[in-house]
C-alpha positions as CSV (number, residue, x, y, z in Angstrom):
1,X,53.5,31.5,11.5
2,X,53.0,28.2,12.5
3,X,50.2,26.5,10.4
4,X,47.5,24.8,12.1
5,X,44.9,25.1,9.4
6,X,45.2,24.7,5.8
7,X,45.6,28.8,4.9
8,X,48.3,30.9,7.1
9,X,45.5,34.1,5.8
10,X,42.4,34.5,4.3
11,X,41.7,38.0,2.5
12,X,38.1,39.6,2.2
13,X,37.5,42.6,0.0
14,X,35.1,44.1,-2.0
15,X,35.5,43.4,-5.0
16,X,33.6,46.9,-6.3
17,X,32.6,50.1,-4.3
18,X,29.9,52.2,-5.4
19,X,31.4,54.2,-8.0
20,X,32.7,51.0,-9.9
21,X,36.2,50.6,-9.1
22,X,38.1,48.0,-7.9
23,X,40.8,49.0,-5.8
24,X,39.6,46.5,-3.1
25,X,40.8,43.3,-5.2
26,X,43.8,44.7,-6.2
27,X,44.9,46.4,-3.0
28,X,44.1,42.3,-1.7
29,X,45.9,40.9,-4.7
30,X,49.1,43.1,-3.4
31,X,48.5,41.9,0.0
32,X,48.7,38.5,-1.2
33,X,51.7,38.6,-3.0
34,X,53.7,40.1,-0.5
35,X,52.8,37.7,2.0
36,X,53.3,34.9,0.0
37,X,56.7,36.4,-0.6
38,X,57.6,35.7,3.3
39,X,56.0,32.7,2.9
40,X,53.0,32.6,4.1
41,X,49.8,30.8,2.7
42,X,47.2,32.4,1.5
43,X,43.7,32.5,0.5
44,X,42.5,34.7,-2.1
45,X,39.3,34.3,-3.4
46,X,40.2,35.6,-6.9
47,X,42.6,33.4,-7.7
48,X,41.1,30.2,-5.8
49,X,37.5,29.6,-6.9
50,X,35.6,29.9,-10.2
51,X,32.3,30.9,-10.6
52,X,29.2,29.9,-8.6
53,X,31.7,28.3,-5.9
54,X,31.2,30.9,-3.6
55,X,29.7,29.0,-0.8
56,X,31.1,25.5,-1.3
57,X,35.0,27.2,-1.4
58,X,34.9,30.7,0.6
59,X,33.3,29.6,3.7
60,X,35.3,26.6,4.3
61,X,38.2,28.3,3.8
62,X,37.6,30.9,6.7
63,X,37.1,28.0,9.0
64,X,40.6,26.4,7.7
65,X,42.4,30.0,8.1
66,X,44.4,30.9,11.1
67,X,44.3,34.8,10.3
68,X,41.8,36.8,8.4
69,X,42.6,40.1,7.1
70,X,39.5,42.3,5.8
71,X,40.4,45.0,3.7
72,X,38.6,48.2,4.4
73,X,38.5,50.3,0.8
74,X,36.1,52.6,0.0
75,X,32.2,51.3,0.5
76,X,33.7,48.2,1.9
77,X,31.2,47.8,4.8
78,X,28.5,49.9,2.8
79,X,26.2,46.9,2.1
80,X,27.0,44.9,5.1
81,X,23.4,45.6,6.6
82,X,22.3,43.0,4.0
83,X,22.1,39.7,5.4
84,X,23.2,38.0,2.3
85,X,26.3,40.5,1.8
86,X,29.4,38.1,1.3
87,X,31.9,40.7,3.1
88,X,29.1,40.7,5.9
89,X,28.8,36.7,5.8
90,X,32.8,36.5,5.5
91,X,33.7,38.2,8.7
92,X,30.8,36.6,10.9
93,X,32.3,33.5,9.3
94,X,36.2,34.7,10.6
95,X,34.8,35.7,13.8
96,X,32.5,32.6,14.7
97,X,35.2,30.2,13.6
98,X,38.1,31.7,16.0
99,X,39.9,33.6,13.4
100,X,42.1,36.6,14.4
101,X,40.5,39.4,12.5
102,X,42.5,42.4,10.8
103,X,41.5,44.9,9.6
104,X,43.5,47.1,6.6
105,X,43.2,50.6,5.0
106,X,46.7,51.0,3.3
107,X,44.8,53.3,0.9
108,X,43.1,55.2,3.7
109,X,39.6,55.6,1.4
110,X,37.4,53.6,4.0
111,X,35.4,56.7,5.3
112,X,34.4,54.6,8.6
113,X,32.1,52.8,10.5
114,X,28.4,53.0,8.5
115,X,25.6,53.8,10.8
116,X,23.9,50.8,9.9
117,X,26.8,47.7,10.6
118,X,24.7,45.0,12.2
119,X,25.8,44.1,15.5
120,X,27.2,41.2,14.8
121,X,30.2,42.7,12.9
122,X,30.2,45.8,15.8
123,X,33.7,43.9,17.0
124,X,35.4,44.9,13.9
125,X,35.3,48.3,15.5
126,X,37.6,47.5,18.2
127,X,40.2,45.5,16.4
């Protein structure tokens, strides 16, 4: 892929659905590695930022991403109707800033579209 920004991919997850598990980071954490295997560059939020950087690092990093793969696990959209949500504000971000946006179920627990995804994330539904 050629590189015109400073990440090839940026991954967005939840990092915990409803019931407390976390199979969101670490289906993103496999993502990650494989691609980085083929050598692509990748931005992962677990690995990149510590605490309380959220906004200073994540954003940013969207903008500077070419690709940006959302991972759809359980609950993933759940809270999305929350202004404040960082999945939410993560793939506004992707979409305002150009970003082509994909979205991923490899473990097939998303349970689809809530009834309440604001309309600014209502494109997600036709990628």
């Amino acid at each position: 892929m050629a590189t015109k920004s400073k990440y090839d991919i940026f991954i967005s997850y939840r990092r915990v659905d409803s019931e407390g598990r976390t199979s969101g980071r670490d289906i993103a954490r496999t993502i990650k590695l494989e691609l980085e295997k083929r050598g692509y560059i990748v931005f992962f939020d677990y690995s990149e930022i510590k605490d309380n950087e959220f906004e200073d690092v994540i954003l940013p990093a969207i903008h500077n991403s070419v690709v940006f793969i959302v991972v759809l696990s359980k609950d993933a959209l759940l809270r999305c109707s929350n202004e404040k949500d960082w999945v939410r504000r993560e793939i506004e971000t992707a979409f305002n800033s150009g970003c082509k946006v994909i979205p991923v179920s490899p473990d097939r627990a998303f349970r689809g579209w809530p009834t309440e995804l604001p309309d600014t994330l209502l494109a997600l539904t036709k990628q």
